[in-house]
C-alpha positions as CSV (number, residue, x, y, z in Angstrom):
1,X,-59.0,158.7,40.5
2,X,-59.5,157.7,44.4
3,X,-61.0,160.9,45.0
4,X,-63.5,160.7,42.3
5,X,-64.0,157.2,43.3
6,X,-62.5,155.6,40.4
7,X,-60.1,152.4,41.8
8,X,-59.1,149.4,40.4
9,X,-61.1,147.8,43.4
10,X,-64.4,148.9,42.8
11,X,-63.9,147.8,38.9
12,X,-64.2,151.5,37.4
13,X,-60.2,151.4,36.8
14,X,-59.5,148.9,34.0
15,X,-55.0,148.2,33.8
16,X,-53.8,146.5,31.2
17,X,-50.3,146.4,31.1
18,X,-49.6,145.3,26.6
19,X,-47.8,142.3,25.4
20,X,-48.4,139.7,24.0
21,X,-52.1,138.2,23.7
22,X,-53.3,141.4,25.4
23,X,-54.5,142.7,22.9
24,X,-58.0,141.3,23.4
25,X,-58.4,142.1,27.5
26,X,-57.7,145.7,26.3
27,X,-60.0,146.2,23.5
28,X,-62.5,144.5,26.0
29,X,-61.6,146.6,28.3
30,X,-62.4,150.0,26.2
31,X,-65.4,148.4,25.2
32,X,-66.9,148.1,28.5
33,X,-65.8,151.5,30.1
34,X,-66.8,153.2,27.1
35,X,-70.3,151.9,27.6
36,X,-70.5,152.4,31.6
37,X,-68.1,155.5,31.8
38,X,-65.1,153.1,33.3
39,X,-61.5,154.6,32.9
40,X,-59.1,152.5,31.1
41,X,-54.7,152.4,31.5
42,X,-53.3,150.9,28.4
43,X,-49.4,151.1,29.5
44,X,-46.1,150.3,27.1
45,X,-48.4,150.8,23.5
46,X,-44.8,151.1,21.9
47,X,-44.4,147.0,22.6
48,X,-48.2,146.1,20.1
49,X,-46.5,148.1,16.7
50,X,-48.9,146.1,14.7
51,X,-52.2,146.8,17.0
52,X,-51.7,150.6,17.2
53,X,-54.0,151.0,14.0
54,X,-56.8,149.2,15.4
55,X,-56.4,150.9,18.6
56,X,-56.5,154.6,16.6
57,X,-60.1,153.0,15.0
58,X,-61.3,152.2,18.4
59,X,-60.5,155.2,19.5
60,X,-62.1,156.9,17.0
61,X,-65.0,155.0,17.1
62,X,-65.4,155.3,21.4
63,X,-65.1,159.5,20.7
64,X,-69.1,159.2,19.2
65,X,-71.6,158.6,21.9
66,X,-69.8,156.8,24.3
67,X,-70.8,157.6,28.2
68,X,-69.1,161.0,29.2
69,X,-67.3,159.8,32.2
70,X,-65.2,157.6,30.0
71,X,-61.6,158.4,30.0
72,X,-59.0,156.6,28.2
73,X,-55.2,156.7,29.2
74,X,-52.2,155.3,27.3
75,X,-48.3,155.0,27.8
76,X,-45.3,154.6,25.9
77,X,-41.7,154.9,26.2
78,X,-40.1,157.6,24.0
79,X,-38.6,156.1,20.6
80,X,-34.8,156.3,20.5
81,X,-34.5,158.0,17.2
82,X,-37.0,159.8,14.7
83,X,-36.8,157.1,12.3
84,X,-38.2,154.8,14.8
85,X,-41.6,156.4,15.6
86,X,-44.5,154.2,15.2
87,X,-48.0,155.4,17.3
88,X,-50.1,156.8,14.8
89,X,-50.4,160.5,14.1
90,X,-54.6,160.0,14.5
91,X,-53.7,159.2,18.2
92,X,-51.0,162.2,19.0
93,X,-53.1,164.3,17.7
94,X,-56.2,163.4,19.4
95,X,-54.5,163.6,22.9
96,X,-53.8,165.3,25.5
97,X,-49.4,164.4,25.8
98,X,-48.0,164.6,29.5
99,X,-44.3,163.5,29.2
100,X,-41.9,162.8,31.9
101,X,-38.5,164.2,31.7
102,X,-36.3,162.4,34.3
103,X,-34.2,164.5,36.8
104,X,-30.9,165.8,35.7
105,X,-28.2,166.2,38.0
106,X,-27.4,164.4,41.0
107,X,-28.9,166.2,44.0
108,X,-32.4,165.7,41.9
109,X,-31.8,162.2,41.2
110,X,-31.1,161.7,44.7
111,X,-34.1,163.7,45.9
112,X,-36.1,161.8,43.6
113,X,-35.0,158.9,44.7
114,X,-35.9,159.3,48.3
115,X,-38.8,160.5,47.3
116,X,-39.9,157.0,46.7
117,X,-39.8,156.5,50.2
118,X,-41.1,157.7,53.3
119,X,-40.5,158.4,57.4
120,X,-43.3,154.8,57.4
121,X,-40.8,153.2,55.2
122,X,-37.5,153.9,57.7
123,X,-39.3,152.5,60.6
124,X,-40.5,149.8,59.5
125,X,-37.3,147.8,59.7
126,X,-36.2,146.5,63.3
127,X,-32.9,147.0,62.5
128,X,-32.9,150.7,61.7
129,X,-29.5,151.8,61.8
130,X,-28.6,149.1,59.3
131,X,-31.4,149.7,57.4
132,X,-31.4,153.3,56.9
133,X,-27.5,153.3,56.4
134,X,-28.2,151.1,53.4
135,X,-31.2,152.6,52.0
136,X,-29.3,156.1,52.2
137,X,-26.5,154.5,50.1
138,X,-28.9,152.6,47.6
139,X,-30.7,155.8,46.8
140,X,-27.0,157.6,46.0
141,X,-26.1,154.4,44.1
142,X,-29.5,154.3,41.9
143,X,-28.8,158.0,41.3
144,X,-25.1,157.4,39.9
145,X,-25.6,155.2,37.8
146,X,-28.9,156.8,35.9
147,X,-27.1,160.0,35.9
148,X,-24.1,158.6,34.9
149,X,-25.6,157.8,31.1
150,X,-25.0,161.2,29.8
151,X,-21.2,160.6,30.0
152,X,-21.8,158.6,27.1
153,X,-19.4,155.7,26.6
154,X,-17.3,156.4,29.2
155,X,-20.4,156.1,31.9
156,X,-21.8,152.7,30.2
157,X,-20.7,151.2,27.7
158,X,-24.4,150.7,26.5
159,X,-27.4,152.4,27.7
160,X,-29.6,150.8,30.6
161,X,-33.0,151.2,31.6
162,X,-32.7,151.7,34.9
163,X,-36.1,152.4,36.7
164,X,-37.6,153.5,40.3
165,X,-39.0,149.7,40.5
166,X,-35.1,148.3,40.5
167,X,-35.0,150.7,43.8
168,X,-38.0,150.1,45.5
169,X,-37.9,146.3,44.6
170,X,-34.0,146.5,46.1
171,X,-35.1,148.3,49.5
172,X,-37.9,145.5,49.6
173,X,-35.5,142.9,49.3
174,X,-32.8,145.0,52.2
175,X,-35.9,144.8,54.4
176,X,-36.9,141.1,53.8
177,X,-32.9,139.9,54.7
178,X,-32.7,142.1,57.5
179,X,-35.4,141.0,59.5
180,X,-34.5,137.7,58.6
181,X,-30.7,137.5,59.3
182,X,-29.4,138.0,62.6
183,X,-26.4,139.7,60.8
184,X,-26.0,141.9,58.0
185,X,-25.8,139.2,54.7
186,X,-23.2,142.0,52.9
187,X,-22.3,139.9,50.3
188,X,-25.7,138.4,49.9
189,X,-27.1,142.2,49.8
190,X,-24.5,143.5,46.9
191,X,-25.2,140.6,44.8
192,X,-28.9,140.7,44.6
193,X,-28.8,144.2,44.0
194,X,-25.3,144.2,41.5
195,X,-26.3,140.9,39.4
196,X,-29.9,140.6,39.5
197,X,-31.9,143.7,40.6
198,X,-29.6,146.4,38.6
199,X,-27.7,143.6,37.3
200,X,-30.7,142.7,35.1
201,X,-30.7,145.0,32.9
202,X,-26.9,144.8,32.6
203,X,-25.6,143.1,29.1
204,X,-21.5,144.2,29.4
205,X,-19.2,142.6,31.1
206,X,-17.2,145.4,32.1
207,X,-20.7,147.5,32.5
208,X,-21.6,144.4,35.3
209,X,-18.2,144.7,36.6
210,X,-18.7,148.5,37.1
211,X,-22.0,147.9,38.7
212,X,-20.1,145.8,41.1
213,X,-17.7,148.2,42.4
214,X,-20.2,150.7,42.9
215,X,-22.0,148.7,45.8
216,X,-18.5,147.1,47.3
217,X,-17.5,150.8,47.7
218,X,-20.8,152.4,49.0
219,X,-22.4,149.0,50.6
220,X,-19.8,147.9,53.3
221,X,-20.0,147.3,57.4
222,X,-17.6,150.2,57.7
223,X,-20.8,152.3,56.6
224,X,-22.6,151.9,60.2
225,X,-19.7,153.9,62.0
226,X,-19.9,156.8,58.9
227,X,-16.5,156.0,57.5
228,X,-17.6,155.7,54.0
229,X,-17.6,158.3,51.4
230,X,-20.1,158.4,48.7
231,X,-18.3,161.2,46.7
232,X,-15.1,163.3,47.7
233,X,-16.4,165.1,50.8
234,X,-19.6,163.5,51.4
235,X,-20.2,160.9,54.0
236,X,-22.7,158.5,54.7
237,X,-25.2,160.5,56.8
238,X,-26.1,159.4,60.8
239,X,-29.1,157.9,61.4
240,X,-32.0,160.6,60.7
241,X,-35.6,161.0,60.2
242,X,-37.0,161.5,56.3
243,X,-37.2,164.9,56.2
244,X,-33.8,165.3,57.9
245,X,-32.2,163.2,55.1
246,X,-33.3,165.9,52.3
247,X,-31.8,168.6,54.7
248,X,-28.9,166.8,54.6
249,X,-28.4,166.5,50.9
250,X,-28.8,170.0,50.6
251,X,-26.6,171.4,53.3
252,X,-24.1,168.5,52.3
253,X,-24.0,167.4,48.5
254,X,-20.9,168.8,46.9
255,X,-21.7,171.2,43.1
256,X,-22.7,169.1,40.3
257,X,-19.5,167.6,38.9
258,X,-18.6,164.3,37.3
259,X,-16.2,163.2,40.9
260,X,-19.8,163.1,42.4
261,X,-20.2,159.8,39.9
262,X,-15.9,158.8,40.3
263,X,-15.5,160.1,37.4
264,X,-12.6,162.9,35.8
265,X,-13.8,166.1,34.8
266,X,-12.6,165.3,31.5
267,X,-15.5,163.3,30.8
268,X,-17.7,165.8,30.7
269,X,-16.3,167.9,28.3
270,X,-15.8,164.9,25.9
271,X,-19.0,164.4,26.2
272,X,-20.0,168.1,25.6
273,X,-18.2,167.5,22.5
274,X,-19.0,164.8,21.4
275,X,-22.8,166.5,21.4
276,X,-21.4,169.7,19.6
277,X,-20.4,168.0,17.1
278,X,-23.3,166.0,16.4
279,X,-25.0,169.5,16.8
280,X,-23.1,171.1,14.0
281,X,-23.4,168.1,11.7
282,X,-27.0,168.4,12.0
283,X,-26.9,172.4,11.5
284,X,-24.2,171.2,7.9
285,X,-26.9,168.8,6.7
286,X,-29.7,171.1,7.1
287,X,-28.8,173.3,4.7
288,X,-30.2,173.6,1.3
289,X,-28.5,171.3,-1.5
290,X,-29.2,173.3,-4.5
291,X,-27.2,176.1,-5.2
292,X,-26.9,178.5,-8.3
293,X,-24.8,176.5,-11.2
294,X,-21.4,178.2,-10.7
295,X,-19.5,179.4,-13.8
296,X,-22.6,178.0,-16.2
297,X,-20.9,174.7,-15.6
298,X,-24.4,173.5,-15.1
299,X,-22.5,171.5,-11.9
300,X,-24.0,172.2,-8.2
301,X,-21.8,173.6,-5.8
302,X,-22.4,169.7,-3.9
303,X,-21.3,168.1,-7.3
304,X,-18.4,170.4,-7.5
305,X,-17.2,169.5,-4.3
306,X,-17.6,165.7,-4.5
307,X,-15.7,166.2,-7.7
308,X,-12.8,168.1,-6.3
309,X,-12.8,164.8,-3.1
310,X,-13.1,162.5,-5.3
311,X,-10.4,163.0,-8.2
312,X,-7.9,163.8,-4.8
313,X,-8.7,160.4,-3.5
314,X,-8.5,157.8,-6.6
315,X,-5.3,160.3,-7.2
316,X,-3.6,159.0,-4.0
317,X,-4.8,155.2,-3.7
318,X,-2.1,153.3,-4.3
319,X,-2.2,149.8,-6.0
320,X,-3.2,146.7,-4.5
321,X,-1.3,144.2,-3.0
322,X,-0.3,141.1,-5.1
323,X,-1.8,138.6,-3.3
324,X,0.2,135.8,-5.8
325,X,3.4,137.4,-5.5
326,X,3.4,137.7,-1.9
327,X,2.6,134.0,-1.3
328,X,5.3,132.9,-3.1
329,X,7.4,135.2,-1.2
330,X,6.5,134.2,2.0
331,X,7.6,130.8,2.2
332,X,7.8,130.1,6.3
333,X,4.1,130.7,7.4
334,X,4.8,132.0,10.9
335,X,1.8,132.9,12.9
336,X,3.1,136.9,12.3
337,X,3.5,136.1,8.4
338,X,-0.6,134.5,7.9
339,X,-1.5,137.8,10.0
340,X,-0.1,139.6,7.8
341,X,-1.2,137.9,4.4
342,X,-5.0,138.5,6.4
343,X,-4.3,142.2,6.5
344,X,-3.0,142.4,2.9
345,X,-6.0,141.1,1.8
346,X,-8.6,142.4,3.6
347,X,-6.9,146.0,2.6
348,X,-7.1,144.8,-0.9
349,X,-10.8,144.0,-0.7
350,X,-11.2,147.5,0.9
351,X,-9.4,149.8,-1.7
352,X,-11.1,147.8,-4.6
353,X,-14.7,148.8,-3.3
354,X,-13.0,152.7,-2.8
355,X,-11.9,152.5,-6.4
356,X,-14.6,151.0,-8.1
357,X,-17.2,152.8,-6.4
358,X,-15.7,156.5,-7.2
359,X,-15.1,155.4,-10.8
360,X,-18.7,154.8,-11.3
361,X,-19.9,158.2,-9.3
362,X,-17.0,159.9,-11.7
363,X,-18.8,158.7,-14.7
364,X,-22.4,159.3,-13.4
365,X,-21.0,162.9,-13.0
366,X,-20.1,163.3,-16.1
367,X,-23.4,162.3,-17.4
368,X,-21.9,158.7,-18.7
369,X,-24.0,156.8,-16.2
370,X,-27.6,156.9,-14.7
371,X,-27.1,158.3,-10.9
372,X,-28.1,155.5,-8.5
373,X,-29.5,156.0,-4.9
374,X,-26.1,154.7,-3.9
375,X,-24.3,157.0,-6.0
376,X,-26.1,159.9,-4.7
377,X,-24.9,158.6,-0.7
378,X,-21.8,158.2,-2.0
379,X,-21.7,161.9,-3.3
380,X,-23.1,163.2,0.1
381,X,-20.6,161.8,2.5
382,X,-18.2,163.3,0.0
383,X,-19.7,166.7,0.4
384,X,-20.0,166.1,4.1
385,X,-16.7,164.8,5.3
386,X,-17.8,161.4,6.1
387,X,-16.7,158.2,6.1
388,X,-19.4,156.4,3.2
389,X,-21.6,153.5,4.2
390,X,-20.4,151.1,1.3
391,X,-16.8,151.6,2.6
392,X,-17.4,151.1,6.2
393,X,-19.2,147.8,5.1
394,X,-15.6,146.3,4.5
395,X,-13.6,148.3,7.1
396,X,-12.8,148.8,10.6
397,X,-14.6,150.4,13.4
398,X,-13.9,154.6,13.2
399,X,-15.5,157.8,13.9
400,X,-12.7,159.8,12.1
401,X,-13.8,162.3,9.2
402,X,-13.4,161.2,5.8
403,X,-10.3,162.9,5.5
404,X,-8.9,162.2,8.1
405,X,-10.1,158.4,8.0
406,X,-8.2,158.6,4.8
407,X,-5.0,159.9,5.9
408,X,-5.1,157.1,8.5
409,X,-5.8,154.5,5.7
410,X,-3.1,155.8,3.6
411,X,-0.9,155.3,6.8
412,X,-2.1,151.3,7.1
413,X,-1.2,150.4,3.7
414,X,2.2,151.9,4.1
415,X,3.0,149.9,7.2
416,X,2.4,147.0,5.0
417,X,3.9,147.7,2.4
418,X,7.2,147.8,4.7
419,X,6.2,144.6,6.6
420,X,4.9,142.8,3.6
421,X,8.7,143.6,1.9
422,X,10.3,140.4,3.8
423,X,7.8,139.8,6.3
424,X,10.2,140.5,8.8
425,X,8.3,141.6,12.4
426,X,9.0,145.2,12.4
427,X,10.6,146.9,15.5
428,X,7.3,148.2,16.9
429,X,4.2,147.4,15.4
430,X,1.1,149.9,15.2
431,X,-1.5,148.1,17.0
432,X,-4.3,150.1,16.1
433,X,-3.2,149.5,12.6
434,X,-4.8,146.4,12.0
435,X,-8.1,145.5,10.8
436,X,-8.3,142.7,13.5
437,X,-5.7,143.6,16.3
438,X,-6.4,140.7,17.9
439,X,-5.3,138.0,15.1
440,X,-2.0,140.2,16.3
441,X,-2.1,139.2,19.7
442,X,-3.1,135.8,19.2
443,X,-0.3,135.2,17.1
444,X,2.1,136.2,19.8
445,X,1.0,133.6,22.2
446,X,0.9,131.0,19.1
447,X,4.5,131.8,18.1
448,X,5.8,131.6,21.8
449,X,3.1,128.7,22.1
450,X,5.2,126.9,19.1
451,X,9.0,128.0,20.6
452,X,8.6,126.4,24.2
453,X,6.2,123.9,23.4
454,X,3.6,125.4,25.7
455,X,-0.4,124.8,25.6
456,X,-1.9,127.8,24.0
457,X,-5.2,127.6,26.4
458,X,-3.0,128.0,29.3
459,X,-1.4,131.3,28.2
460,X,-2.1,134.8,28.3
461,X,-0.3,137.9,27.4
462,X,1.7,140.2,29.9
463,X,1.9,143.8,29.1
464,X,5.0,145.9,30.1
465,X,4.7,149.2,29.5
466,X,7.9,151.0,28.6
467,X,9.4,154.7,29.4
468,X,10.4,154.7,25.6
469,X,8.9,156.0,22.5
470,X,8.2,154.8,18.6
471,X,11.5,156.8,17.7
472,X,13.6,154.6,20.6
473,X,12.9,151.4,19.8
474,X,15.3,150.2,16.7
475,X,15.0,146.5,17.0
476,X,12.3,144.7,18.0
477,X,12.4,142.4,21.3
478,X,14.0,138.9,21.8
479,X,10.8,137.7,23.0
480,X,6.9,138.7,22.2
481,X,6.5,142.7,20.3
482,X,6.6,146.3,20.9
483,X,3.5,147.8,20.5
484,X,2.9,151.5,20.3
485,X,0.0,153.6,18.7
486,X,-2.7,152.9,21.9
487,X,-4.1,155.7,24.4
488,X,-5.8,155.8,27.3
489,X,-9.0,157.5,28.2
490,X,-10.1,158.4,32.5
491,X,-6.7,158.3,33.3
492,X,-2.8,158.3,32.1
493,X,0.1,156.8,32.3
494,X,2.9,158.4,34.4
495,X,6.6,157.4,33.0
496,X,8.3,158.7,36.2
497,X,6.4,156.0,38.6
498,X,5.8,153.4,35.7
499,X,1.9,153.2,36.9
500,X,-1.7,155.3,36.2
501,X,-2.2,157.8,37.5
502,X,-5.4,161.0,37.7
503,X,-5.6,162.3,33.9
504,X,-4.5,166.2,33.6
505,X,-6.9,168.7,32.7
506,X,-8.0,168.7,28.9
507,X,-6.2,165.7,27.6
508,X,-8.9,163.6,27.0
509,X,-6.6,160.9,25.3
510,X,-3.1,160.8,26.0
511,X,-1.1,158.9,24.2
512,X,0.5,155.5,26.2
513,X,4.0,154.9,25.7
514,X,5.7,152.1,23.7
515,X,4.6,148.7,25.2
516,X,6.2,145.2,25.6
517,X,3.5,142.1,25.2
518,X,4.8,139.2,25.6
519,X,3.1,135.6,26.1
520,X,3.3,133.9,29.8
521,X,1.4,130.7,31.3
522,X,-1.5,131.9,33.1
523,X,-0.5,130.5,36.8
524,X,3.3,132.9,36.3
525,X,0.7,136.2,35.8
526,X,1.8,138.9,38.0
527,X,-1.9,139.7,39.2
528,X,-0.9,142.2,42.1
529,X,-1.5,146.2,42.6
530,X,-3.0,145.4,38.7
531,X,-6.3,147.0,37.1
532,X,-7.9,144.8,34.5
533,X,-7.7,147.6,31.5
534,X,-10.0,147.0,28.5
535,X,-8.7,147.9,25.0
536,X,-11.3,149.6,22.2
537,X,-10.8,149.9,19.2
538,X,-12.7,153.4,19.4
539,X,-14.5,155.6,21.7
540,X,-17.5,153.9,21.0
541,X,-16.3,150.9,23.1
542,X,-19.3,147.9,23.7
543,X,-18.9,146.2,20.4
544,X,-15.2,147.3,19.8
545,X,-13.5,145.7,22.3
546,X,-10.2,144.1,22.3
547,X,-8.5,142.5,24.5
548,X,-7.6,142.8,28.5
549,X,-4.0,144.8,29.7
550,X,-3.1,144.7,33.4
551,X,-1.6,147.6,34.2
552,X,0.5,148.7,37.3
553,X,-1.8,150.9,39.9
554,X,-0.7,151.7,42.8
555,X,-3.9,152.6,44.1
556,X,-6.6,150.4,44.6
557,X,-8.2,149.7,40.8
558,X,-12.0,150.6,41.9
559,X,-10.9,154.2,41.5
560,X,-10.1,153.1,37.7
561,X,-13.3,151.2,37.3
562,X,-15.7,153.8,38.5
563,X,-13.5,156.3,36.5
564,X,-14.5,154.5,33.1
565,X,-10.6,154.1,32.3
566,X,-9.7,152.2,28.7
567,X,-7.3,152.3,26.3
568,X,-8.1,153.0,22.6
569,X,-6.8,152.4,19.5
570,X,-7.8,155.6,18.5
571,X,-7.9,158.4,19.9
C-alpha cells in the first residue's frame, strides 16, 4: 500500500476494526472508497454474524461501476468446527482467500517470534544485557506455550488464543520497567506477563498456574550469568546481535520433541492417538448406510446390527434399585450411607432412560412404532460403538466406547449392589466409580468432622499413597478410606521410593496404587517436597475436575507442572 501511496495517513486506507456499532463507519467507509478508489480493511467479520448478509449485498452492489482502484479487504478468524461456519458463500466465492497457517514446531515458533523484532529493537533499551536476556527468554516462552496446544489436554487444559500482540505488548512493557527501575522488578515482570498479558486470555486455574511456572523457570536473575536452561541442553544465549540470535537457534535448538515444551514423550503419542482415532471414526461414518437387505429380511445391515446391540444390552441390565426398601434399611444416615442412597438413585434414573429408550427403538424396528429423529441417533451410536446422546444426558463424564462404557456401568451397579447390602464402607472403595466422586470425599471430612468435633471449613483431606494393591487391602482403615481405581498421566508413581517419578516409555496411564485419604485440619497439612496433583474424572480434564492430591516429589514440582501431570479416574 505505501508504495502505491495508499496509507491510512493520507485517507486512501480506511480500518475498521468490527464490533459492535461499527457497522455503520464500515458501510460508510465502502461507500466512500468505492466512489474515489480508497482501499478499505474490514478485520474480525466472524464477530457482525448478523451484518454479513448486508455486507455480501454491498459487495455485490460496489463490483458494478465502482472506481477501479477500489479494493476491498476483509478478515476473519477460522470457525472451530464445520457446523459453525457463518460468512456467506456469495463472499467466499467472490474472493480472492489468503490464509495464514501458524508455524509448527518450535524452532519456527521461535523464529517467528523473533521475527517480530529487530537489531533497532535490542538497542534501544539502556540496559541491554537485561533486556535482551529477557526478550530471548519471552520469545522461547511465547513459543511453548502456542506450540504446546497440539498436546491437547495435557498442554492446556482449554485452548488459548495466544497472539504476536501478547509478545510485542510484553517486550513493550520489559522496556518501559527497565528504563524505569534502577533494578530488575523480577517479580513485577513475571506477573504482568503470567496474569495479565498471557494471563488474559487464561480461564483455568491450573492452566494460570502453568503459565506461572513457565516464567519463574525461564525469567530469573540467574539468567544474566547463562545458568538457566530453557530446554534440556539449551541455555540462555550471551548477549548477541539480531541476526546472531537466529544463528544461534539453529546451531543450538535441540530436534523437535515434547522435553523442548517440559513435557514426556508420551504426550505426543497420546496425542497422535487421540487424532487417529478421531480419523478413523470419521473414515467409519463416511461410509454409505444402505446396504443390500441380507437374507430378504428386508432389515439393513445398520438395523441388523443395532438389533444384535441392543437385545445384548436390555439382556444384561439388571433391575433397579429399590429406593423404598433401601431407606428403610438404612436406618443411621451417616454421611457414607446418604452418598450412597445419591448414587443408588442417580444409577436408577440412568438405567430407566437405557431401558425405556431401547424398548421403544425395539418396537420401532419391528415396525410397531413410527421411527423418531431420536430413535434413528439412538440406532446410529448403536451401529457405531458409541456412547448415545440421551444416555450421556443423565451420566457421567466418559470417552469410553459403548461397549466398553457398558462393561464399566455394569461394574458400578455391582459395587453397589455389595455396598448398598448393609451399607457397610467397603474395604477399598472405587473412586472413579461414582457419579460424583466428590460427594465421596466430602463425606470423609464430614464423618471425621462429626467424630472429633472438628469445623469442617478448616479441614482438608491428606492423601497417603500406599505400596499395596485392591487384592491386599481386606479391611478398610480405622480412620478416613482406601481408595483405589485412579491413574496418573505425565508421570508415575514409584512404590520403591514412595514418590513420582519420570513416566516409562508407552504407558500413557499407569495405574496409582491403593491410596489412604483421610481428613486433617488445614494448619497439621504436611505441605513440604509436595506437588499440588489435580484429579479428572477423564482425559478431557477442564470441566472434569476433582479434587486436589499432594503427592510426595522429591524433585522440585515445576518439573510436574510444566509436565501436565494429573491423575484420572479413568484411564
Amino acid at each position: 500500500g505505501t508504495r502505491l501511496d495508499f496509507t491510512i495517513d493520507n485517507g486512501k486506507i480506511h480500518n475498521v476494526s468490527l464490533g459492535q456499532g461499527q457497522e455503520v463507519v464500515a458501510e460508510h467507509a465502502m461507500e466512500v472508497a468505492a466512489a474515489e478508489g480508497h482501499w478499505v480493511i474490514l478485520q474480525n467479520i466472524h464477530l457482525v454474524a448478523r451484518w454479513l448478509g448486508t455486507l455480501e449485498k454491498l459487495v455485490e452492489h460496489h463490483s458494478l461501476g465502482s472506481h477501479p482502484e477500489y479494493r476491498l479487504f476483509m478478515s476473519a478468524e477460522p470457525a472451530p468446527s464445520p457446523e459453525s461456519h457463518i460468512i456467506p458463500q456469495g463472499l467466499l466465492d467472490n474472493s480472492i482467500k489468503i490464509t495464514s497457517e501458524p508455524p509448527t514446531g518450535m524452532r519456527a515458533n521461535l523464529h517467528g517470534a523473533l521475527d517480530l523484532f529487530s537489531q533497532e529493537t535490542l538497542e534501544q533499551c539502556s540496559k541491554e544485557t537485561e533486556f535482551r536476556c529477557i526478550l530471548f527468554a519471552l520469545c522461547y516462552f511465547h513459543a511453548a506455550v502456542a506450540e504446546r496446544r497440539r498436546f491437547g489436554t495435557q498442554g492446556w487444559n482449554r485452548p488459548y488464543p495466544f497472539n504476536n500482540g501478547d509478545l510485542t505488548v510484553s517486550v513493550n512493557v520489559l522496556h518501559n520497567y527497565l528504563e524505569a527501575n534502577p533494578k530488575v522488578p523480577w517479580d513485577d515482570l513475571r506477573y504482568l506477563f503470567g496474569e495479565i498479558m498471557y494471563g488474559g486470555h487464561i480461564t483455568d486455574d491450573w492452566d494460570r498456574r502453568l503459565c506461572r511456572t513457565y516464567l519463574s523457570e525461564y525469567v530469573q536473575p540467574e539468567m544474566l550469568d547463562g545458568e538457566v536452561s530453557l530446554a534440556p541442553g539449551f541455555m540462555i544465549p550471551p548477549r548477541l546481535d539480531y541476526q546472531a540470535y537466529h544463528q544461534y537457534i539453529d546451531d543450538n535448538l535441540p530436534g523437535e520433541s515434547p522435553h523442548l515444551y517440559g513435557l514426556h514423550p508420551n504426550a505426543e503419542m497420546g496425542f497422535l492417538t487421540v487424532t487417529s482415532d478421531r480419523l478413523f471414526r470419521t473414515v467409519l461414518e463416511l461410509q454409505p448406510k444402505e446396504s443390500e437387505a441380507a437374507g430378504g429380511s428386508g432389515a439393513s445391515r445398520e438395523e441388523q446390527a443395532s438389533q444384535s446391540v441392543l437385545d445384548e444390552i436390555l439382556g444384561q441390565l439388571p433391575e433397579p434399585f429399590n429406593m423404598e426398601e433401601m431407606m428403610a434399611k438404612a436406618k443411621e444416615k451417616t454421611p457414607y450411607t446418604v452418598v450412597a442412597l445419591q448414587e443408588c438413585e442417580r444409577m436408577n434414573i440412568l438405567t430407566n432412560e437405557i431401558r425405556r429408550s431401547l424398548k421403544e427403538l425395539d418396537l420401532g424396528l419391528q415396525g410397531e412404532l413410527t421411527i423418531t429423529s431420536e430413535m434413528e441417533d439412538l440406532a446410529n451410536a448403536l451401529f457405531y460403538d458409541s456412547v448415545p446422546e440421551s444416555w450421556t444426558r443423565y451420566a457421567y463424564p466418559s470417552l469410553l466406547s459403548l461397549g466398553t462404557w457398558y462393561a464399566d456401568l455394569l461394574l458400578r451397579i455391582r459395587e453397589l449392589e455389595v455396598w448398598a447390602t448393609d451399607f457397610v464402607l467397603p474395604a477399598t472403595v472405587w473412586l472413579a466409580g461414582f457419579f460424583n466422586p466428590q460427594s465421596f470425599l466430602t463425606a470423609i471430612m464430614q464423618s471425621t468432622a462429626r467424630k472429633k468435633q472438628w469445623p469442617l471449613d478448616k479441614m482438608c483431606l491428606a492423601v497417603d499413597v500406599t505400596k499395596k494393591t485392591r487384592e491386599d487391602i481386606t479391611f478398610p482403615p480405622r480412620e478416613g478410606s482406601y481408595v483405589h481405581g485412579l491413574f496418573m498421566e505425565g508421570a508415575r508413581w514409584d512404590v520403591p521410593s514412595g514418590s513420582m517419578a519420570d513416566a516409562r516409555m508407552k504407558e500413557l496411564t499407569p495405574a496409582m496404587p491403593v491410596i489412604l485419604l483421610r481428613a486433617v485440619p488445614v494448619d497439621r497439612m504436611d505441605t513440604t517436597h509436595v506437588y499440588e496433583c489435580p484429579v479428572y474424572k477423564t482425559r478431557m480434564r477442564g470441566p472434569t475436575y476433582v479434587w486436589t492430591f499432594n503427592l510426595k516429589t522429591k524433585e522440585k514440582a515445576a518439573k510436574w507442572v510444566l509436565a501436565g501431570v494429573a491423575l484420572l479416574l479413568e484411564a
